[in-house]
C-alpha positions in Angstrom: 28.4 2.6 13.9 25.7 2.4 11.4 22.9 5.3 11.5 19.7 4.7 10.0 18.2 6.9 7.9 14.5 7.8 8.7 12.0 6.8 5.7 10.2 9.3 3.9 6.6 9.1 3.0 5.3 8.9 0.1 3.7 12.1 0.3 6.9 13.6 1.7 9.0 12.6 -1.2 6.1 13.7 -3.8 6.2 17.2 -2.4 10.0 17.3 -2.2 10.1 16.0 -6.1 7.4 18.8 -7.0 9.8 21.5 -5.6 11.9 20.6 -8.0 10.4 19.5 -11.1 7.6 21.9 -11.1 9.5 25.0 -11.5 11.8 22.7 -14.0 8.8 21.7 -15.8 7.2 25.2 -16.2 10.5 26.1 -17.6 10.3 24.0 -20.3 6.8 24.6 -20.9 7.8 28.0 -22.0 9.8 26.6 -24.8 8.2 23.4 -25.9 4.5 24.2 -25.0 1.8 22.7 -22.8 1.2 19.8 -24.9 4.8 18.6 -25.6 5.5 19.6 -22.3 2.8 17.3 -20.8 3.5 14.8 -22.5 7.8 14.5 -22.1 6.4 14.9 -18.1 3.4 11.8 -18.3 5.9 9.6 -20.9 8.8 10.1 -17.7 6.7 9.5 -15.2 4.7 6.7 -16.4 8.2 5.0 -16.9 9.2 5.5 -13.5 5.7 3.9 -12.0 5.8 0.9 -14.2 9.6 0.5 -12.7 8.0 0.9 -9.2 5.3 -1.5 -9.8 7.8 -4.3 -10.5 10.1 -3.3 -7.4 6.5 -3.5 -5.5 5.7 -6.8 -6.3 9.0 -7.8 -5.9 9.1 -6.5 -2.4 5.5 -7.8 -1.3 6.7 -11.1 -3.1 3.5 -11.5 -4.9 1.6 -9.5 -7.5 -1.8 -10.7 -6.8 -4.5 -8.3 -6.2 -4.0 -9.0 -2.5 -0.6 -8.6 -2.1 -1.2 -4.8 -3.8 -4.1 -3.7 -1.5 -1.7 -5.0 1.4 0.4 -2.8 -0.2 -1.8 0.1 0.2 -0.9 1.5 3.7 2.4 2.5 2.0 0.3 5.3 0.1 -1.5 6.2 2.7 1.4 6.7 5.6 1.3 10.2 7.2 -2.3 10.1 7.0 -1.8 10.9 3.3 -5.2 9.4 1.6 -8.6 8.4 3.3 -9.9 5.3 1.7 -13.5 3.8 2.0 -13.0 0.1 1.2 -15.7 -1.0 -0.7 -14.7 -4.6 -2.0 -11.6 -6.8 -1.7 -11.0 -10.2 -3.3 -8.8 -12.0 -5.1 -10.2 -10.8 -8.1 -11.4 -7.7 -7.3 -10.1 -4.5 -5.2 -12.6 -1.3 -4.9 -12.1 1.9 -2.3 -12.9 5.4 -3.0 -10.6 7.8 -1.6 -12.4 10.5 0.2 -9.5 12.6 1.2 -6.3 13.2 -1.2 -3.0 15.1 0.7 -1.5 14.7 -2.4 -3.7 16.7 -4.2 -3.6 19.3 -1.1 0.1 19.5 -1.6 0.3 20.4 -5.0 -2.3 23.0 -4.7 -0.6 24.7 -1.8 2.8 24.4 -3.8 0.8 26.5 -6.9 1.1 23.0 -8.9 -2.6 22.2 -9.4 -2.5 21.9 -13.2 0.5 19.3 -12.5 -0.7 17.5 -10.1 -2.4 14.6 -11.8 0.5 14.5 -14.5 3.2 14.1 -11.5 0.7 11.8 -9.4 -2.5 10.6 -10.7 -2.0 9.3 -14.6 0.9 7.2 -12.2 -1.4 4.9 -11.2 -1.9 2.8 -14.2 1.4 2.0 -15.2 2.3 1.3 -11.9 -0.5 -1.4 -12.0 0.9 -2.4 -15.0 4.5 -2.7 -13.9 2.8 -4.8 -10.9 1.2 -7.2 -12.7 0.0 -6.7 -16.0 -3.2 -8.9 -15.6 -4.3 -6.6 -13.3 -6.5 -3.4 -14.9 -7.3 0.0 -13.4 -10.6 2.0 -14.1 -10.9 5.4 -12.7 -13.4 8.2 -13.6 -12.2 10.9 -11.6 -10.5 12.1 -9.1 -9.7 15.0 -6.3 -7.1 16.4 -8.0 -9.3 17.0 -10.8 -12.4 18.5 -9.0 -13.9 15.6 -7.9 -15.6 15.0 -4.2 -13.3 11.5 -3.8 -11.3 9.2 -6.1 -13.2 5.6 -8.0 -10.6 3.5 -7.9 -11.7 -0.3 -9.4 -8.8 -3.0 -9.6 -9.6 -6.0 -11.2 -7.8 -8.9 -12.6 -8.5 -9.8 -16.5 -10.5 -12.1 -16.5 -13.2 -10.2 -14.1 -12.8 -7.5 -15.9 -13.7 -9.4 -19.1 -17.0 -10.8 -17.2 -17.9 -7.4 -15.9 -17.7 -6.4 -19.3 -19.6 -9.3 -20.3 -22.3 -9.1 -17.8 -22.6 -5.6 -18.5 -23.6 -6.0 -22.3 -26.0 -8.7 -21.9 -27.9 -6.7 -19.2 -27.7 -3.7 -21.8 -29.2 -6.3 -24.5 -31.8 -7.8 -21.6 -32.9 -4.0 -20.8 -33.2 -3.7 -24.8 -30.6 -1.0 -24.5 -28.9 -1.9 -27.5 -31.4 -1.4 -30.3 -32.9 -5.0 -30.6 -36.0 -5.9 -28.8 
C-alpha cells in the first residue's frame, strides 16, 4: 500500500532549511568572514534557483511569462506572500507584495541579516534558470526594511522598449543636457 507523503510549502521547507544552514553558515562566518561568507552562501544558492527555474518551466511546460505568474500560487501557499497584481501580459508581469512570511520567518528564527541571501537575491537566477529572456527588476524589498516588495518581470524585448521609451522621454523633458 502506497502512502503519500504530504507536500511541504515553500515557506515550510525555507524555514526548515534556515534551521539548518543558518547556524551552519554563522559557523563559517567566524572563520572565513562576512564577505566570503556571503558570498560561498549567494554563489550556492543562486545555483540552486537557476536549477529550480528550469525544473519550473519544465513542470508548467512553458516558460512564458504566463506560464510563471501561473506559477505563482506555489509561492504563495500557506498564505505565505500577499501580492497586489498590478499588470499581467505576455510581455509583462508586475505585483508588489505587501506581506512577506518569509521574511517574518527568518526574523523570528534570529536570521534577519540572512534572509535575503537564503531567499530574496533567489529570485533572479531563478528567472534566469526559467527562461533567460525573461528579466527581473526589483528595488527593494520587506526583508530589507521596505513597506512591500517591486517586483517587475518582463520579457527582453519590453524591457529594451521600456528602456527606450524611458530615454527619449528623458531627452523630450531635456533631462539629458541637450535642449
Amino acid at each position: 500500500m502506497a502512502t503519500s507523503t504530504p507536500k511541504l510549502t515553500i515557506l515550510e521547507q525555507r524555514e526548515i532549511e534556515a534551521r539548518i544552514v543558518g547556524p551552519l553558515i554563522h559557523a563559517v562566518r567566524a572563520e572565513l568572514g562576512e564577505v566570503r561568507t556571503l558570498a560561498l552562501v549567494r554563489s550556492v544558492i543562486s545555483s540552486l534557483a537557476r536549477e529550480s527555474g528550469a525544473e519550473l518551466a519544465r513542470q508548467l511546460g512553458a516558460a512564458t511569462l504566463e506560464a510563471f505568474a501561473q506559477g505563482l500560487s506555489r509561492w504563495s501557499e500557506g498564505d505565505a506572500l500577499e501580492i497586489d497584481l498590478l499588470e499581467q501580459s505576455a510581455e509583462r508581469l508586475s505585483f508588489n507584495v505587501t506581506r512577506c512570511r518569509y521574511a517574518e520567518m527568518y526574523r523570528a528564527l534570529g536570521l534577519a541579516e540572512l534572509g535575503s541571501s537564503l531567499s530574496c537575491q533567489r529570485d533572479w537566477a531563478l528567472i534566469e534558470g526559467f527562461n533567460p529572456g525573461l528579466t527581473l527588476a526589483r528595488t527593494q524589498t520587506i526583508m530589507e526594511g521596505a513597506s512591500y516588495c517591486d517586483f517587475r518581470f518582463r520579457s527582453r524585448s519590453a524591457a529594451a522598449d521600456d528602456a527606450a521609451g524611458a530615454a527619449a522621454a528623458k531627452r523630450h523633458d531635456g533631462q539629458d543636457g541637450t535642449v
